[in-house]
C-alpha positions, -999 to +999 in steps of 0.1 A: -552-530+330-584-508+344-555-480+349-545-472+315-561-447+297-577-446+262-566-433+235-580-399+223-611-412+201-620-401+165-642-368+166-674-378+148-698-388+168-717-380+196-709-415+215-676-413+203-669-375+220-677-390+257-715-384+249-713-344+263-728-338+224-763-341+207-772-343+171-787-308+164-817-309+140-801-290+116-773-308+115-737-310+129-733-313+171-746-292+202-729-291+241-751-311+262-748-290+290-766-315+316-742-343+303-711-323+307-721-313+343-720-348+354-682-353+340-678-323+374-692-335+412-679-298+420-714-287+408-729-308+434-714-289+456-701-250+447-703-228+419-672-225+406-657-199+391-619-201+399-602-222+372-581-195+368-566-204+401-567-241+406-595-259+390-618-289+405-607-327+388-633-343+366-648-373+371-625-393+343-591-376+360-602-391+395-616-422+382-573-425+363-562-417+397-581-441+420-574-465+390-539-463+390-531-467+424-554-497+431-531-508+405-500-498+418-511-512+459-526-545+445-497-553+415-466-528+423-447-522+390-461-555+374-478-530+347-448-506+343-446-512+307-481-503+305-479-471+327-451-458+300-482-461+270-501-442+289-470-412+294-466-420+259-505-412+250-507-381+270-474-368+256-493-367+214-523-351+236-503-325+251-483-318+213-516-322+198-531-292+216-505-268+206-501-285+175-460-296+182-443-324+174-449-353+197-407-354+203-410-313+210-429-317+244-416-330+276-438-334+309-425-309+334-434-302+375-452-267+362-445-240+341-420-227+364-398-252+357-402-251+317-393-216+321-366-221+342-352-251+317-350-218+293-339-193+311-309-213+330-298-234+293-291-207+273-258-195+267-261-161+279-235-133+275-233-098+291-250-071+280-276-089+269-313-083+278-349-096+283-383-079+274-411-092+299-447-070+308-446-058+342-478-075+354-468-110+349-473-139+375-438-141+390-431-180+375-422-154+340-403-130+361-378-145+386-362-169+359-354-136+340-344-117+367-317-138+384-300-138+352-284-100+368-260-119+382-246-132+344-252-093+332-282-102+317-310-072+318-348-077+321-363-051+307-397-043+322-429-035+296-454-011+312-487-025+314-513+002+309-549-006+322-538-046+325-531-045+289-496-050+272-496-031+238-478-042+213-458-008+207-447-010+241-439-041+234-408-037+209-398-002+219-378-020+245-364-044+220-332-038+208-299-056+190-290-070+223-326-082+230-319-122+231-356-132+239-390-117+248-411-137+275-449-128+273-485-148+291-508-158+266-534-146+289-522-121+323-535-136+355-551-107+369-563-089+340-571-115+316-558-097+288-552-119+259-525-111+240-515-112+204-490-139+199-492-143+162-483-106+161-456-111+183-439-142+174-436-129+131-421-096+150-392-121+170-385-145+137-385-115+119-360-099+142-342-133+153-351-131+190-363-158+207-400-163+216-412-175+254-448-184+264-462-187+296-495-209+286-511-216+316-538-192+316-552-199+278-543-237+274-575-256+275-594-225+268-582-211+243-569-228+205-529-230+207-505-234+176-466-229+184-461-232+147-486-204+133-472-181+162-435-190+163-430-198+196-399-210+206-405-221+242-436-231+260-445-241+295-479-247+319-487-267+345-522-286+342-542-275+372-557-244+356-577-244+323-562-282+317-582-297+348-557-316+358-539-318+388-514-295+405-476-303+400-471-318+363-475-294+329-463-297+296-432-282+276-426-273+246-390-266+233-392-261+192-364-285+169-354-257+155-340-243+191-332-273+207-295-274+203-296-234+222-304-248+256-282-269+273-302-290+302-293-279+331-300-306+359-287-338+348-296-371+352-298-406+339-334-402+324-316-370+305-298-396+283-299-417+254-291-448+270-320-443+296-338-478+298-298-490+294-291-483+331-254-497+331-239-488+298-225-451+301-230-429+276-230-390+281-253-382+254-287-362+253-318-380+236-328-363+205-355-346+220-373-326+242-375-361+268-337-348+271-350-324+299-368-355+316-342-361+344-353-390+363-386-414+371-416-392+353-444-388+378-463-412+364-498-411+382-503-377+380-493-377+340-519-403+340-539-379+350-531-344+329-535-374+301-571-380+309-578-343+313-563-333+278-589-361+267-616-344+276-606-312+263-598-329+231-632-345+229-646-315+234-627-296+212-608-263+222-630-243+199-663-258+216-649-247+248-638-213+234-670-201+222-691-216+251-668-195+274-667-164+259-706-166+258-710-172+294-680-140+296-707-117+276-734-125+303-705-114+328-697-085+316-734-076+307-743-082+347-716-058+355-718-032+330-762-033+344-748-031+380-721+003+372-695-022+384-659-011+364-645-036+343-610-041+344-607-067+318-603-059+279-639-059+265-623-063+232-634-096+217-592-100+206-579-094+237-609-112+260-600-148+275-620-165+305-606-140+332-631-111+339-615-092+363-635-063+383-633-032+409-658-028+434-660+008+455-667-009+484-645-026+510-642-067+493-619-077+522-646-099+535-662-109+497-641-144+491-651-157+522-684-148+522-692-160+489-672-196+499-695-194+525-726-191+502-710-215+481-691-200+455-660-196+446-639-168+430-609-151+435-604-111+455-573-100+454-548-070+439-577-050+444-592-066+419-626-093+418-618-121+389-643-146+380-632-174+355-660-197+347-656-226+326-674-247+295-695-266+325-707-236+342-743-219+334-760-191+331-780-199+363-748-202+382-739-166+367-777-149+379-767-168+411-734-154+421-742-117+411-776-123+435-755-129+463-731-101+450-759-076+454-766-090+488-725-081+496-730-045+486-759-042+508-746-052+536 
């Protein structure tokens, strides 16, 4: 069946990583830049410098798609069992890329909802409170803050310059702090934070640890068990390049027994595949938060994605974007533009975020219109270019950004 995808391959080879590497002549493997580019059709059409928002598919994720539903319109469910290896095989990619437990992950709608798993499972009790930065996207905010109505406090971290310090960090911790909630990377800002640091500070002190992934995973290397991380969520349509509306979560053995799933339903249950025998008892694992019929084509997708990332190898990706970041920041800091974004190399991710003097209420469409896209808002200009991208596409977006101010 055309539909179901491969298995993540060996990394040795060059033909064996999806052919995007050369042999260098001093050994070991290069990015072939040109060879990656044709893995994006966005190229043939915009530069592209918004994953941080929504990212474009590659090729292989809309080849999955169109695979699976010629599938599904000329066969129905004649493949099912052959659908549920290819959950099954995106489900070890997903663990393998933050380094869990294949029965630690469950496939969720978007990090929303793995937040929310956390947030409305626990067995809360009054008085106690939440530690959260005050810049966060508001999927890691409202989760914490309808908790009020159980007398649970969310205590509020003061960002200062789009950075969360760590001192600021745990002066709002206390004996009542239950759990502290943190981005790996802020949307706006970029700022990357320290969650090593963070998660020896919450075993140390026996407070739960909460990640919102979204804006590092696929960018940026991810290990729940170095960090201690309790509790992981993101959807796959940023950094992932997958589509919109199915993300991974991550729910640690060691915790699992503290949340209680919330919504219910037969896919919840150990009996699952055993429709008419009753049981009322949770599977073992993380699935136990998988209510109902998984979303199966568009897992099928985020499994493809994860592939290529895999393939590519986070570290690849890392280094080739925080090279194209340095010729970002070095056009800005040659243009007197201010920098919002942490230029320290520990706290830098793939957001650059910016401030221009002049009025940018007309910059995003003007620059979709010149065939570019970024994202203006807060204030604030943030580029977010991926491993694909190149340095032309960089000298090319900051020509027509010169063109803007002199208009």
């Amino acid at each position: 069946m055309n539909s179901v995808r491969k298995s993540t391959p060996h990394l040795a080879s060059p033909h064996e990583r999806g052919g995007i590497f050369d042999l260098c002549p001093k050994g070991g493997l290069i990015l072939n830049l040109e060879k990656i580019r044709k893995e994006f059709p966005v190229t043939e059409e915009l530069i592209f410098f918004d994953h941080a928002r929504v990212a474009p598919l590659p090729e292989r994720v809309r080849k999955v798609v169109t695979e699976f539903v010629d599938d599904a319109t000329r066969f129905g469910t004649a493949h099912y069992e052959t659908w549920m290896v290819g959950i099954e095989q995106a489900r070890k990619s997903f663990a393998r890329l933050i380094n869990a437990e294949t029965d630690e992950v469950a496939f969720v709608k978007n990090t929303s909802e793995g937040l929310a798993i956390v947030a409305n499972g626990l067995d809360w009790k009054s008085g106690d409170n939440v530690v959260i930065p005050d810049i966060e996207f508001p999927a890691n905010v409202y989760p914490w803050w309808n908790l009020k109505r159980l007398g649970v406090e969310t205590r509020m971290v003061h960002a200062i310059e789009g950075r969360v310090l760590f001192d600021d960090l745990v002066k709002q911790v206390d004996a009542r702090t239950r759990l502290i909630s943190i981005s790996s990377v802020e949307c706006n800002s970029g700022f990357r934070s320290d969650l090593n640091r963070i998660g020896a500070f919450c075993k140390e002190k026996g407070i739960l640890f909460c990640v919102d992934a979204i804006q590092s995973l696929g960018l940026l290397p991810m290990d729940v068990k170095r960090d201690h991380i309790d509790f992981l969520s993101a959807d796959g349509h940023k950094w992932m390049l997958s589509v919109e509306g199915l993300g991974g979560f991550y729910i640690s053995r060691d915790v699992l027994e503290k949340v209680y799933p919330v919504t219910v339903g037969w896919g919840n249950m150990v009996n699952a595949a055993d429709f008419m025998n009753y049981e009322f008892a949770f599977r073992p694992g993380a699935q136990r938060f998988e209510e109902g019929s998984p979303n199966t084509m568009s897992i099928h997708a985020f499994g493809a994605a994860l592939d290529l990332l895999l393939e590519t190898g986070i570290e690849n990706i890392e280094q080739r974007v925080m090279a194209l970041g340095d010729m970002i920041l070095e056009q800005l800091q040659k243009r007197g533009l201010k920098i919002y974004s942490s230029t320290q190399p520990e706290e830098r991710s793939g957001n650059i975020a910016f401030v221009m003097n002049q009025d940018v209420s007309r910059l995003y469409d003007w620059m979709l219109e010149n065939k570019v896209k970024i994202t203006v808002r807060d204030g604030l200009v943030r580029l977010s270019p991926h491993f694909y991208n190149s340095e032309d596409e960089i000298l090319r977006c900051f020509d027509l950004l010169d063109k803007y101010l002199k208009n």
